[in-house]
C-alpha positions in Angstrom: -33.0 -19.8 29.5 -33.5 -23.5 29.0 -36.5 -25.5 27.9 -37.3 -29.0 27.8 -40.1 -28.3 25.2 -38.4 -29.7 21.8 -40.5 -28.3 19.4 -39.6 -25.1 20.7 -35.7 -25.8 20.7 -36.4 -26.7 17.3 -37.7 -23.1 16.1 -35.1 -21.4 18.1 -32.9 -23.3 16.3 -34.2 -22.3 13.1 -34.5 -19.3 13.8 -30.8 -18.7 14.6 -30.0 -20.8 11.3 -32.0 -18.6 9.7 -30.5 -15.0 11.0 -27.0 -16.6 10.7 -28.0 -17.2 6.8 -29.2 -13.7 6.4 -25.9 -12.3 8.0 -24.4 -14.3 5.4 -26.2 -13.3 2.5 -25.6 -9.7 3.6 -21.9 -10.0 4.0 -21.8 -11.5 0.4 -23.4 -8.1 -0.8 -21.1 -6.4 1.0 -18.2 -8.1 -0.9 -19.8 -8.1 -3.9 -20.7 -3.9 -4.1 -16.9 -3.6 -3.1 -15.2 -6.1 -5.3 -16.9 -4.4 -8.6 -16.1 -0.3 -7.4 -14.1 1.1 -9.5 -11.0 1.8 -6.9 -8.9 4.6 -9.1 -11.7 6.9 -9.5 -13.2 6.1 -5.3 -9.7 6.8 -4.3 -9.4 10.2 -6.2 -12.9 11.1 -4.5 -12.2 10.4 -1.0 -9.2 11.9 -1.4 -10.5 15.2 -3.6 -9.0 17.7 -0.8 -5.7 16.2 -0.9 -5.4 15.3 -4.2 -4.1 18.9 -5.7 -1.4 18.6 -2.7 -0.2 15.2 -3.2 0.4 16.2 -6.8 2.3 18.6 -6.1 4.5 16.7 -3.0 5.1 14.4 -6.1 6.2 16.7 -8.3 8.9 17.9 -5.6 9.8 14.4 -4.7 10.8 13.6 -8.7 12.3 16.8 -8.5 14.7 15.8 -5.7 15.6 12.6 -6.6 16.9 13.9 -10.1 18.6 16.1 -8.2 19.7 13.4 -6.2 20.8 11.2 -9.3 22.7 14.4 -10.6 24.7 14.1 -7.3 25.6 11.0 -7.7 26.7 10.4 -10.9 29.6 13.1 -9.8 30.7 10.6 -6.8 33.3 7.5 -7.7 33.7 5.9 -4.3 32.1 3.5 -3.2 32.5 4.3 0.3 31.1 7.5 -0.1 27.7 6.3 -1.7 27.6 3.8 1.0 27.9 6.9 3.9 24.9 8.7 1.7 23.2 5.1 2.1 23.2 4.7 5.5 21.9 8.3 5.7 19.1 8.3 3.5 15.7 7.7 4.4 13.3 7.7 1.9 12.7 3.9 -0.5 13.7 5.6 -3.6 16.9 7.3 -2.5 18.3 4.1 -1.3 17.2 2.3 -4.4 19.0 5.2 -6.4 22.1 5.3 -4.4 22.0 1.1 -4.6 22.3 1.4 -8.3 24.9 3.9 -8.2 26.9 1.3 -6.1 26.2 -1.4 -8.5 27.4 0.6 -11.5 30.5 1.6 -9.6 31.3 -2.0 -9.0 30.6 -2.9 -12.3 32.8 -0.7 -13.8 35.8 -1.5 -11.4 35.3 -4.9 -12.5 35.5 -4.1 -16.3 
């Protein structure tokens, strides 16, 4: 609605200024209670159902990739590691396999 009355565009005014400040206050809380929670212990909370499991996907996953760098200390081509690159799906596989490369190299080098 409009009104010509200024006094009362003047409190409305206010009064949005005033709910915009509280809105702001409040967000400022909110940032403030999350910045200073402790995250390690939260996360191992939330996550208290999962947490057995994950340890023990982890467990399997260090398992594999020493498996893994067994495997490829065996291999001397290059091409070879670069076939298991292209394959491999997993972050810490590739980076495993990368450095396998790199030694490789390094040693035809030498």
């Amino acid at each position: 609605e409009t009104t010509l009355d200024l006094a009362e565009r003047r409190r409305i005014r206010s009064a949005i200024r005033e709910l915009q400040r509280q809105e702001l206050e409040q967000d400022e809380e909110t940032l403030a209670s999350k910045r200073f929670r402790p995250e390690r212990s939260s996360h191992r909370q939330d996550n208290k159902e999962n947490w057995p499991q994950s340890q023990c996907l982890e467990k399997e996953q260090q398992a594999a990739l020493a498996a893994l760098s067994e495997q490829l200390e065996a291999i001397t081509s290059v091409e070879e590691l670069t076939k298991l690159l292209r394959a491999a799906g997993e972050y810490e596989e590739r980076k495993l396999i990368r450095a396998a490369i790199r030694k490789l190299r390094a040693e035809e080098i030498e």
